[in-house]
C-alpha angles and dihedrals in degrees: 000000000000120000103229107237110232121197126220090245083056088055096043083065100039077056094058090238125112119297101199117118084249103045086049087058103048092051104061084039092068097033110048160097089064120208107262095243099039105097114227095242089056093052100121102234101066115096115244094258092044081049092052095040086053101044086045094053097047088041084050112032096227142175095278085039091108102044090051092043084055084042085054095050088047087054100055093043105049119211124339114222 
């Protein structure tokens, strides 16, 4: 069985926030760089069911695990260029 690809834009939208390139941007560049201990899920501006969705996907690898592992990477960098 295939594990279906999903794309940040994709999760933007499964997390209820805007899904446009710029909104996108804008996003990781308030937001980041995160703290290196500080989980993804436990960051304080996701909502308590985004929270949830997040820490689910990564606990159960499933089928978002990767674009919110890229998310998570985005997040620790800050914005590239």
């Amino acid at each position: 069985m295939e594990n279906p690809q999903h794309s940040l834009p994709a999760l933007f939208k499964q997390l209820g926030l805007a899904d446009d390139p710029v909104s996108i941007d804008q996003f990781i560049a308030s937001h980041s760089p995160l703290k290196p201990e500080l989980h993804l899920a436990d960051a304080f501006f996701w909502t308590k069911s985004q929270a949830q969705f997040l820490r689910d996907e990564i606990l159960e690898d499933a089928d978002w695990a990767e674009v919110v592992d890229q998310l998570n990477v985005m997040l620790r960098k800050g914005r590239v260029g």
